[in-house]
DRENBAFI-389701 format. One record per atom (N, C-alpha, C, O): residue in three letters; x negated, y, z. Coordinates in pm, whole numbers, padded with zeros to 5 digits, always signed. Atoms other than C-alpha are relative to their C-alpha. Example, Ala and Ser with C-alpha at 12.3 -4.5 7.8 and 13.67 -1.06 7.14 Angstrom:
ALA-00089-00119+00000ALA-01230-00450+00780ALA-00090+00120+00000ALA-00194+00118+00066SER+00082-00119-00006SER-01367-00106+00714SER+00077+00109+00073SER+00026+00220+00090
//
This chain:
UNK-00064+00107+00076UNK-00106-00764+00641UNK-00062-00132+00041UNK-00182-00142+00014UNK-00003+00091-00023UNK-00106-01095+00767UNK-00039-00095-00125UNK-00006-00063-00239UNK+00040+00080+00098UNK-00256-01386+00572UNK+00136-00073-00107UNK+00143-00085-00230UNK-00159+00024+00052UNK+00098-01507+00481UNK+00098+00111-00089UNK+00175+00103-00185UNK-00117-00113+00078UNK+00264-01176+00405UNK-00090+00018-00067UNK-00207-00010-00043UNK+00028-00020+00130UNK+00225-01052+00041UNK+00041+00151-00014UNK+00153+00158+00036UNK-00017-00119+00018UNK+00255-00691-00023UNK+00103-00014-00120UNK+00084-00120-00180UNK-00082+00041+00098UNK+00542-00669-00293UNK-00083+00056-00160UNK-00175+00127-00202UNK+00074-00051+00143UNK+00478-00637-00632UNK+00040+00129-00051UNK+00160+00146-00076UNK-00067-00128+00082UNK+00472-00250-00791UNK+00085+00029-00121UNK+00041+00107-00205UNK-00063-00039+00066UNK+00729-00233-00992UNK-00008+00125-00088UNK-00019+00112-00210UNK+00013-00081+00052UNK+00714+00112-01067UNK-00096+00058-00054UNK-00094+00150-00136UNK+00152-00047+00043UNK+00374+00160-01113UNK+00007-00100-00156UNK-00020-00047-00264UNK-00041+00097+00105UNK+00461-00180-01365UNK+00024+00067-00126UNK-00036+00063-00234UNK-00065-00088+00136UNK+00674+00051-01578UNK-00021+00093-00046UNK+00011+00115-00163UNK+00113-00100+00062UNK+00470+00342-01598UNK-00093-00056-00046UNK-00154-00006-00141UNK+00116-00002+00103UNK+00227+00170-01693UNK+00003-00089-00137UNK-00096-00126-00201UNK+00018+00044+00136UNK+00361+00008-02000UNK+00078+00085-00086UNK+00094+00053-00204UNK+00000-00073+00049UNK+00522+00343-02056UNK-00092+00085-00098UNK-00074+00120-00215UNK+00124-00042+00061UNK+00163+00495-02094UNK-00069-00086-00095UNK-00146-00034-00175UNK+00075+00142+00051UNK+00038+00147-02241UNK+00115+00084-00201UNK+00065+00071-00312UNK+00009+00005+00135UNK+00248+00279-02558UNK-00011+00139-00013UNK-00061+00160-00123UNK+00052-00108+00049UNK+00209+00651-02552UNK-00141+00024-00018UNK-00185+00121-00079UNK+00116-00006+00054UNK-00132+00571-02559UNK-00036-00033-00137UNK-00097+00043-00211UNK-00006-00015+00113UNK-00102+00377-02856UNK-00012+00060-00090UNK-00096+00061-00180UNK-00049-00096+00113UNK+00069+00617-03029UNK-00150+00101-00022UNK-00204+00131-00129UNK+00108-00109+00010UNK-00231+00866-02912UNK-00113-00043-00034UNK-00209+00032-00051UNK+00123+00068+00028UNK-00470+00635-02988UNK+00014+00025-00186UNK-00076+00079-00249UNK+00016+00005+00160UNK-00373+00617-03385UNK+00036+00155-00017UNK-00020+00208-00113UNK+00016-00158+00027UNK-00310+00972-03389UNK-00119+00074+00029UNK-00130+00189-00014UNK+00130-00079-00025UNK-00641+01078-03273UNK-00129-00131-00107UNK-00248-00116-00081UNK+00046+00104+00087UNK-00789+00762-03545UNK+00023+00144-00118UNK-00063+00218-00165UNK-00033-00127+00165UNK-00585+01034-03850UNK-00095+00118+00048UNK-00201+00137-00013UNK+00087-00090-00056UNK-00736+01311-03654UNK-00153-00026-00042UNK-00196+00074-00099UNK+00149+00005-00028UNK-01122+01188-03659UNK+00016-00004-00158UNK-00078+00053-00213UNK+00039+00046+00155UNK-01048+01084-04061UNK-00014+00149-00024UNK-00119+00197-00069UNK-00025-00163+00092UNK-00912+01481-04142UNK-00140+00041+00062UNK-00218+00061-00031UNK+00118-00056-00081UNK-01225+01598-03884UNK-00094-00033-00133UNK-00172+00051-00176UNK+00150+00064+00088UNK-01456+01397-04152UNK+00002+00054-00119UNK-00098+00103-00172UNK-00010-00052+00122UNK-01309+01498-04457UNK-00017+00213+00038UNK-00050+00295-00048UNK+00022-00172+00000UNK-01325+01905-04318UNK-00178+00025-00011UNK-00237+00122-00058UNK+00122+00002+00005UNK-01688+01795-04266UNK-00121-00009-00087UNK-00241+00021-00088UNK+00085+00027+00141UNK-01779+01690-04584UNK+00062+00127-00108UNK+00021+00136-00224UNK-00007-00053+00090UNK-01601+01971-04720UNK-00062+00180+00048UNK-00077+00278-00026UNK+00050-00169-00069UNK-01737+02307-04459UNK-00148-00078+00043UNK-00235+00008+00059UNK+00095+00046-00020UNK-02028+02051-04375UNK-00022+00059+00179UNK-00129+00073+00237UNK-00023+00017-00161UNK-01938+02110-03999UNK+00150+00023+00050UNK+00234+00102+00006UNK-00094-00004-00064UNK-01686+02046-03781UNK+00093+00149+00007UNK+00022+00249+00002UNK-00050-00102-00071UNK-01401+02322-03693UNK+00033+00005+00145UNK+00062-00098+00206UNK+00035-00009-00124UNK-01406+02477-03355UNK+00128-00097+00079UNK+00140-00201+00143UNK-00158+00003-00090UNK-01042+02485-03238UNK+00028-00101-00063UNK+00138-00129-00014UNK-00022+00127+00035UNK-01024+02146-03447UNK-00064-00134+00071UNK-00012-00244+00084UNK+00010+00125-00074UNK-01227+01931-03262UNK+00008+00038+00126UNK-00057-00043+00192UNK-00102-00004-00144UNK-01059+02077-02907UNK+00032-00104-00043UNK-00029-00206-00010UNK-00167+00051-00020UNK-00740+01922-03028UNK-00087-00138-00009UNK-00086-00214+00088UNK+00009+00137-00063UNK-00914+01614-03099UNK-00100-00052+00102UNK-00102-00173+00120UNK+00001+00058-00151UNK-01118+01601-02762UNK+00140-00002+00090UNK+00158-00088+00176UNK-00106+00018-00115UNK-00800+01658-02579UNK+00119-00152-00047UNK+00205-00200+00027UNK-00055+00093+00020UNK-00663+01367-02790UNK-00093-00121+00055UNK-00040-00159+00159UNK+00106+00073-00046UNK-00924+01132-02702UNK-00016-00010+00160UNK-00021-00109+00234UNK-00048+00078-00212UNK-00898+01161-02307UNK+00120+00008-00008UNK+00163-00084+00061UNK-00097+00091-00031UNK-00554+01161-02349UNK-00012-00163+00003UNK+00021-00230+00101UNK+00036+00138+00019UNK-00650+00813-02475UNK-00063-00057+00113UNK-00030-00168+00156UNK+00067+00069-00062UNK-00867+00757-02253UNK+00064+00008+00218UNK+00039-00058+00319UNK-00081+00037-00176UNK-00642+00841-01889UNK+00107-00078-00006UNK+00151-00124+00100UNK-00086+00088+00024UNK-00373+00638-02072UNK-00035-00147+00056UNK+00037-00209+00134UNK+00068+00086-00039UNK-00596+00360-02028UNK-00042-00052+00137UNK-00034-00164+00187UNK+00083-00009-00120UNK-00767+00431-01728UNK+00149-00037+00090UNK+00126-00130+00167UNK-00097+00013-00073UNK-00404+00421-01557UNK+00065-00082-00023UNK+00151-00094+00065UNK-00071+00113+00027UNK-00256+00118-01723UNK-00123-00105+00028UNK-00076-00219+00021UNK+00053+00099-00060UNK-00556-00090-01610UNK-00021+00046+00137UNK-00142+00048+00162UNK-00013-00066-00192UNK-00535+00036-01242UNK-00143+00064+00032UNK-00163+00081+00152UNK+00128-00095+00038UNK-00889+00225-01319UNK+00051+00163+00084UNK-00045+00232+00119UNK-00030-00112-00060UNK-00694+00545-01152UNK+00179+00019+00053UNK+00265-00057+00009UNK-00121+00040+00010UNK-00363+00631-01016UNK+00065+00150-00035UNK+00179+00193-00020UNK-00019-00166+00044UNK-00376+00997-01138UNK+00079-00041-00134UNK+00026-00116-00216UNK-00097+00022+00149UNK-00075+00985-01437UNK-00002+00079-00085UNK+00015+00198-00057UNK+00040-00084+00091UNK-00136+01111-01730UNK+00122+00099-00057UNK+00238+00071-00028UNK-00127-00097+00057UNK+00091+01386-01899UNK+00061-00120-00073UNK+00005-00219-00120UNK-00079-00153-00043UNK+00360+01453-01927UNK+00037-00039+00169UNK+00124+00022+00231UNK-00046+00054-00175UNK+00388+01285-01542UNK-00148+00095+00071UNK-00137+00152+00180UNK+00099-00097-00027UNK+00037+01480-01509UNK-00058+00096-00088UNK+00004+00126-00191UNK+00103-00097+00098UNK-00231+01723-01669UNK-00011-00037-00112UNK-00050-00152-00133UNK+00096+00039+00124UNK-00300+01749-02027UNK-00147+00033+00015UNK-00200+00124+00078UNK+00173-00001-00022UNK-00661+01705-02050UNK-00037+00108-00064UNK+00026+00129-00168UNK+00078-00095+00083UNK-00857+01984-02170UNK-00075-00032-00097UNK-00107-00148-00122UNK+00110+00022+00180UNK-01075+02024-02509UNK-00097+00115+00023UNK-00110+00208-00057UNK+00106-00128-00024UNK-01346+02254-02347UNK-00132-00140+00037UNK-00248-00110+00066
//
C-alpha cells in the first residue's frame, strides 16, 4: 500500500461488531442478575453452586469476547458466528 492509497474501510467487520456491541450488552446485564442470584444462593447454602457458577463463567467470557471483538482486541467471533466459551 502506497502512501496515498487507503485500504477501504471494513464494513462488515463494522456491523458485526455493533451486532456483538449489543449482544454483549444484553450478556453483560444478564450475567449482572446472574452474580446477584449467585450471592443470594450464597448467603443462603453459604457457597456457591457447582453447575451454577459454570453458567455464569461461560456468561462472563461471553462478555468478555464480545468485547474483545468489538474493540479489534481479536478477530475470533464470538457465538453464535463462533464458540460458546466454556465454564470449566
Amino acid at each position: 500500500v502506497t502512501p496515498t492509497e487507503r485500504t477501504p474501510f471494513p464494513w462488515p467487520r463494522f456491523f458485526l461488531a455493533l451486532l456483538f456491541a449489543v449482544l454483549g450488552w444484553f450478556a453483560f446485564w444478564i450475567t449482572i442478575v446472574l452474580a446477584i442470584v449467585m450471592w443470594v444462593l450464597v448467603a443462603v447454602s453459604r457457597e456457591p453452586h457447582a453447575e451454577f457458577k459454570s453458567v455464569v463463567t461461560v456468561s462472563a467470557r461471553y462478555v468478555s469476547q464480545c468485547l474483545s471483538y468489538v474493540l479489534l482486541l481479536t478477530d475470533e467471533k464470538p457465538f453464535p458466528l463462533g464458540p460458546l466459551p466454556r465454564g470449566d
